[in-house]
C-alpha positions, 0 to 999 in steps of 0.5 A: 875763543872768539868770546874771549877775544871780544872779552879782552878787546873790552876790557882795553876798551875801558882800562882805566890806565889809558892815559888822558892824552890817548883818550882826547885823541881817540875822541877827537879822531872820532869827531873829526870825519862828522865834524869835517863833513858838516855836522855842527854838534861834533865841532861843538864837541871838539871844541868841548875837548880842546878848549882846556887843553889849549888854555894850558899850552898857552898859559905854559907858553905865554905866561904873563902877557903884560909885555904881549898885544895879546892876552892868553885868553885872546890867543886861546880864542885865536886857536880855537876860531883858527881850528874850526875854520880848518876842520872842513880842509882837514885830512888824515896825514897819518897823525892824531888831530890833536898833534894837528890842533897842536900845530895850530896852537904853536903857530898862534903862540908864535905869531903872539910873540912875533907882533909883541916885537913889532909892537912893543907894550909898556903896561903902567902901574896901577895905585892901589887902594890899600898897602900890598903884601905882595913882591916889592920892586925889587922882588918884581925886578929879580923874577923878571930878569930871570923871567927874560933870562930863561926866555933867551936860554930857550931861544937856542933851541929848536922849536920843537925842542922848545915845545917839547920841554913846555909840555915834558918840564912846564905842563908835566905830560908824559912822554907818551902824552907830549907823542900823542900831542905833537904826533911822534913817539915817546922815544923820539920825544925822550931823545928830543928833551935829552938833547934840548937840555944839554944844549941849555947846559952848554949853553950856561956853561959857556955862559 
């Protein structure tokens, strides 16, 4: 008996179907204590696992940065800086360290935004050296019009609705995966992007 339990506690061990969200939780949850209690290589190790899911978050949440003080990258490194500095205070409260890291990235996110309305940029126009076939002035104008419209339909959500449609619609997580990074369940988080898409459809509608 005790063979078989063993034998079936493996074979979950190593299923395959384990999603790749699950996977970097249970990895960093496991870095996290040698990482906060001095060792270097598992904060190395952390920062390996988070860097290129922290990229995509600020990619989906940023965007162009042309209007930005800052660009994706620089925010990127803000987090990942932020999130070392954190890792000796870090204790357990009972969610993944990535729904932790999360909650780093969104406040960095935010306060990219907030210092872009303080500080407005007015990038200029580059000549190039040869006839572009890219979008003209027109086609430029009209995606960034619907560009600054979606920016302002997202504004009457909540925070966290508006994170959980970045992840669920923007990033193309699961449920499960968008639970595991921002530390709920996949039903509240289906209940969530339920009710932040019928707030943008009444808001259109009234529109």
């Amino acid at each position: 008996m005790a063979t078989e339990h063993n034998t079936a506690a493996l074979s979950k061990k190593h299923n395959p179907a384990l999603s790749e969200s699950r996977r970097v939780a249970a990895e960093l949850d496991r870095l996290i204590g040698p990482a906060a209690s001095g060792d270097r290589n598992a904060v190395t190790d952390i920062v390996r696992v988070i860097h290129p899911l922290v990229r995509r978050y600020c990619g989906a949440r940023l965007g162009n940065t042309g209007h930005l003080q800052v660009t994706a990258d620089d925010v990127v490194q803000e987090i990942l800086i932020a999130t070392v500095n954190a890792i000796p205070r870090y204790r357990d409260q009972g969610k993944s360290f990535l729904a932790f890291v999360y909650g780093i990235a969104s406040n960095k996110v935010a306060d990219a935004f907030r210092r872009s309305q303080l500080h407005p940029t007015y990038p200029m126009a580059e000549m190039p050296d040869a006839p572009s076939t890219e979008a003209g002035p027109e086609e430029w104008a009209l995606a960034l019009e619907r560009r600054a419209a979606t920016k302002e339909l997202m504004k009457v959500l909540a925070p966290a609705h508006r994170e959980v449609l970045v992840m669920r619609i923007v990033l193309g997580w699961s449920a499960a995966q968008t639970a595991e990074a921002i530390g709920t369940s996949p039903g509240v988080v289906r209940v969530m992007q339920h009710r932040a898409l019928n707030k943008l459809r009444a808001e259109l509608k009234a529109a």
